[in-house]
N, CA, C and O of each residue as an XYZ file, in Angstrom:
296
protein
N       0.845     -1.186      0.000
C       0.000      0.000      0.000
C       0.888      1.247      0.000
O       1.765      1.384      0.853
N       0.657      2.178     -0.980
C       0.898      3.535     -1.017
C       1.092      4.466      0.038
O      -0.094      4.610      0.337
N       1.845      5.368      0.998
C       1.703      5.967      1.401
C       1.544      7.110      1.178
O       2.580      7.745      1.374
N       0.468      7.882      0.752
C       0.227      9.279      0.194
C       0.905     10.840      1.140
O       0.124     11.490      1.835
N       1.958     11.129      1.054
C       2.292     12.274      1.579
C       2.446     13.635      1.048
O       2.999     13.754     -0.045
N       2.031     14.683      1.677
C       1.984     16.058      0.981
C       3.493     16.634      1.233
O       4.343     16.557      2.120
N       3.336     17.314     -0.166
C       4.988     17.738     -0.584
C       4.248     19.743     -0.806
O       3.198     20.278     -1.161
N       5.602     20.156     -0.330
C       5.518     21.454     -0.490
C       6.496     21.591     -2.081
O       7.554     21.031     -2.370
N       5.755     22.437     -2.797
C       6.696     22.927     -4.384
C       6.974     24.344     -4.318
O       6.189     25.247     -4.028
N       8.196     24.416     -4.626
C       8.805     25.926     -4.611
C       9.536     26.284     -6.166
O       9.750     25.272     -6.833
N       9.739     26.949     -6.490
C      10.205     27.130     -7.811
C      10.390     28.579     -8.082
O       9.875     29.258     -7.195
N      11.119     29.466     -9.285
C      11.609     30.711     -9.327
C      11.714     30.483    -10.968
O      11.877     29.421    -11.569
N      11.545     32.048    -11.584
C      11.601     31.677    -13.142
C      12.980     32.521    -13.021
O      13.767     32.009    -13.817
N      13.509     33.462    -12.438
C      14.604     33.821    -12.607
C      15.824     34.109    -10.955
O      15.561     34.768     -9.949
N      16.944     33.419    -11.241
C      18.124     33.671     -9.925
C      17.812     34.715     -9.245
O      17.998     34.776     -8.030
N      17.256     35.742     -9.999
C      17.334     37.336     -8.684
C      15.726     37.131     -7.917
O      15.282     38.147     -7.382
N      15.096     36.208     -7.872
C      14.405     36.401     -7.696
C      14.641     35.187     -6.345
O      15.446     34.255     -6.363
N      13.615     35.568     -5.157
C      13.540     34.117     -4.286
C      12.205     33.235     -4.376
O      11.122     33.614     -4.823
N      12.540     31.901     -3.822
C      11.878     30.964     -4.260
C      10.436     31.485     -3.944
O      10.303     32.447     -3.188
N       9.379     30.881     -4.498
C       7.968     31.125     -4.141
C       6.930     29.280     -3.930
O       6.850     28.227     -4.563
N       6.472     29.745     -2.925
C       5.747     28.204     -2.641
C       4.280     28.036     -3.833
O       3.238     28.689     -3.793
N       4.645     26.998     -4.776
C       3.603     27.159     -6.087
C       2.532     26.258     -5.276
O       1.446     26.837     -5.243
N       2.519     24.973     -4.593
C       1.871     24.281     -4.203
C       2.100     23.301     -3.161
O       3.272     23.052     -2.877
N       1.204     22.732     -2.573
C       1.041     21.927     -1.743
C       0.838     20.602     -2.410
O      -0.385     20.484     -2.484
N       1.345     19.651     -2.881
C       0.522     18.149     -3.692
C       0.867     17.475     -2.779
O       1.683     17.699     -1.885
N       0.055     16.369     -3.052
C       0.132     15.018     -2.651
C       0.695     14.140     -3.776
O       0.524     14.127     -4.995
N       1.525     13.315     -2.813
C       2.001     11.841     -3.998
C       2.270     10.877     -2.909
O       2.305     10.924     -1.679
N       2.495      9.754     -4.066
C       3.314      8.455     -3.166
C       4.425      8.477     -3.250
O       4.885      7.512     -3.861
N       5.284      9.345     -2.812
C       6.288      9.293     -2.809
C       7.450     10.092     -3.615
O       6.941     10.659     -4.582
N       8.759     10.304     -3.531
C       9.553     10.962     -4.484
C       9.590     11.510     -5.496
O       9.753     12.687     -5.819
N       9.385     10.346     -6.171
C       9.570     10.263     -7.333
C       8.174     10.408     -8.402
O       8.133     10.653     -9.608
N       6.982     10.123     -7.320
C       6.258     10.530     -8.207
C       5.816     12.423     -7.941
O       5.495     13.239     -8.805
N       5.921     12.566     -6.886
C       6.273     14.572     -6.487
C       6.711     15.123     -7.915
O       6.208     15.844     -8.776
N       8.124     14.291     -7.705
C       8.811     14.975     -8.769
C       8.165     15.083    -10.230
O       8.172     16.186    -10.775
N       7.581     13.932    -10.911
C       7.011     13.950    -11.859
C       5.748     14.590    -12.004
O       5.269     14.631    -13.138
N       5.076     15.137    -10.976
C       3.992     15.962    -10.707
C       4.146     17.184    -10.614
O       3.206     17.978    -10.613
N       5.407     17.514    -10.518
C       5.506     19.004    -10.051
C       6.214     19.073    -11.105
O       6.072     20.262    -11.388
N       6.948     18.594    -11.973
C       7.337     18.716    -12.959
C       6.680     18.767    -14.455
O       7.027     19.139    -15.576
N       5.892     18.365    -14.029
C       4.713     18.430    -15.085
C       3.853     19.648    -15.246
O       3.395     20.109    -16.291
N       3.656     20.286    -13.445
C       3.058     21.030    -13.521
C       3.406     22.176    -13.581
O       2.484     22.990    -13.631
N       4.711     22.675    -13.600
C       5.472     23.619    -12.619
C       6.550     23.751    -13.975
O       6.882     24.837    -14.450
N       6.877     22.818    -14.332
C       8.682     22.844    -14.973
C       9.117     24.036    -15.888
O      10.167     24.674    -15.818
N       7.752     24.246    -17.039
C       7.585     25.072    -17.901
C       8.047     26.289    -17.466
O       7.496     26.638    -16.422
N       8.888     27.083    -17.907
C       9.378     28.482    -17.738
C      10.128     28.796    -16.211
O      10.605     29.853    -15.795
N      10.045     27.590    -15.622
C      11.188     28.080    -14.763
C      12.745     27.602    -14.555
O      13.197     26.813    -15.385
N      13.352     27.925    -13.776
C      14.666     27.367    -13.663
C      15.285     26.874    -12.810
O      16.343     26.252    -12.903
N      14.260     27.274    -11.297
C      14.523     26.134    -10.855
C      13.132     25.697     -9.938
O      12.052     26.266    -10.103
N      13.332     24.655     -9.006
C      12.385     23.765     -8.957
C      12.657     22.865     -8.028
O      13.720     22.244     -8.045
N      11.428     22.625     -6.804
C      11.885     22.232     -5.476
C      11.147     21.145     -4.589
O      10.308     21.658     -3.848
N      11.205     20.400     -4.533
C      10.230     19.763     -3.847
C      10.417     19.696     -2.013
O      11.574     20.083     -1.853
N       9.809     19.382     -0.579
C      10.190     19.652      0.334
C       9.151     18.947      1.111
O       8.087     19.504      1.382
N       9.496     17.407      1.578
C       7.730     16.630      2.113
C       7.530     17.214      3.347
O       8.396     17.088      4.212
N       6.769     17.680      3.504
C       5.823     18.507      4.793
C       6.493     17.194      6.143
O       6.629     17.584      7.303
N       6.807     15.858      5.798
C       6.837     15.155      7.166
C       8.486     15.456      6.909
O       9.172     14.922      7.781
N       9.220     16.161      5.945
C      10.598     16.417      6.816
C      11.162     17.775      7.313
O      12.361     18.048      7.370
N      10.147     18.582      7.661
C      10.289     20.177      7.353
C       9.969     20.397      9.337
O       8.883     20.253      9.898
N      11.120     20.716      9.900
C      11.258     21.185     10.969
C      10.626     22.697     11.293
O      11.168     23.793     11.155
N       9.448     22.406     11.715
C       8.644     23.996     12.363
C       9.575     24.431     12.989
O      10.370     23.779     13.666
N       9.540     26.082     12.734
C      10.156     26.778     13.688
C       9.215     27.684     14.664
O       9.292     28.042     15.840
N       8.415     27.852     13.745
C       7.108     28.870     13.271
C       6.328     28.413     12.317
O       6.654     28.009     11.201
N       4.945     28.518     12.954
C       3.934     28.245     11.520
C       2.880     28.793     12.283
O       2.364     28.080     13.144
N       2.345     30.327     12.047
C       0.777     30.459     12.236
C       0.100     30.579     11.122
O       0.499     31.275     10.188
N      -1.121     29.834     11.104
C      -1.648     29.747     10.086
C      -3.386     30.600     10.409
O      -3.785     30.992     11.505
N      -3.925     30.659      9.447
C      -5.374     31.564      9.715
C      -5.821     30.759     11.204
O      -5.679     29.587     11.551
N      -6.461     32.036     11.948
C      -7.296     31.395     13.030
C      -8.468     30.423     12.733
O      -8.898     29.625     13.566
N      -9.115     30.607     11.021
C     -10.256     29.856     11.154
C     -10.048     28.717     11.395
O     -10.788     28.139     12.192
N      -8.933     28.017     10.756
C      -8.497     26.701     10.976
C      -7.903     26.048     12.389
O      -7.403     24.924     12.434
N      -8.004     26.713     13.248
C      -7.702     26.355     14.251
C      -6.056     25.172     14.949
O      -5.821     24.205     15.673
N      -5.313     26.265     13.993
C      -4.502     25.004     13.573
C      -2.771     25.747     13.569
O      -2.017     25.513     12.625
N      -2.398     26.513     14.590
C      -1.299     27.023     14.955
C      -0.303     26.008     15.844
O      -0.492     25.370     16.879
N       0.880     26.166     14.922
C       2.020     24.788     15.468
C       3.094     26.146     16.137
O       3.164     27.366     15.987
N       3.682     25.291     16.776
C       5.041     26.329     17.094
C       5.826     25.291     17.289
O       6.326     25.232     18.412
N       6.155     24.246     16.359
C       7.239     23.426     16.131
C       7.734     22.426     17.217
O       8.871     21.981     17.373
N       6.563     22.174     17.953
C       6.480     20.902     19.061
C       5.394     19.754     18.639
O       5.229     18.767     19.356
């Protein structure tokens, strides 16, 4: 069975510029991220990032109050 995990995508169409978060996806894994975000994303930029939400150390994260859903990296 698949484990479906959400990947953060970052990407930039030009060096002077800093990265920007394009999306949130889901995949099973690596390799298929990569082929998803590459598919979706690849066109006109230069570079291109993938980052799975279960390896991304909070430091900080408030997110809208509606969601009820503020981490502070514990």
């Amino acid at each position: 069975m698949t484990v479906v995990r959400p990947y953060h995508v970052f990407g930039r169409a030009m060096y002077e510029e800093p990265l920007h978060e394009l999306e949130l996806l889901a995949a099973g894994g690596d390799e298929q991220a990569r082929s998803v975000a590459l598919d979706r994303h690849g066109e006109g930029l230069i570079e291109l990032s993938l980052v799975c939400e279960d390896d991304v150390v909070w430091v900080l994260r408030r997110e809208d109050e509606e969601d009820g859903d503020d981490r502070d990296g514990e």
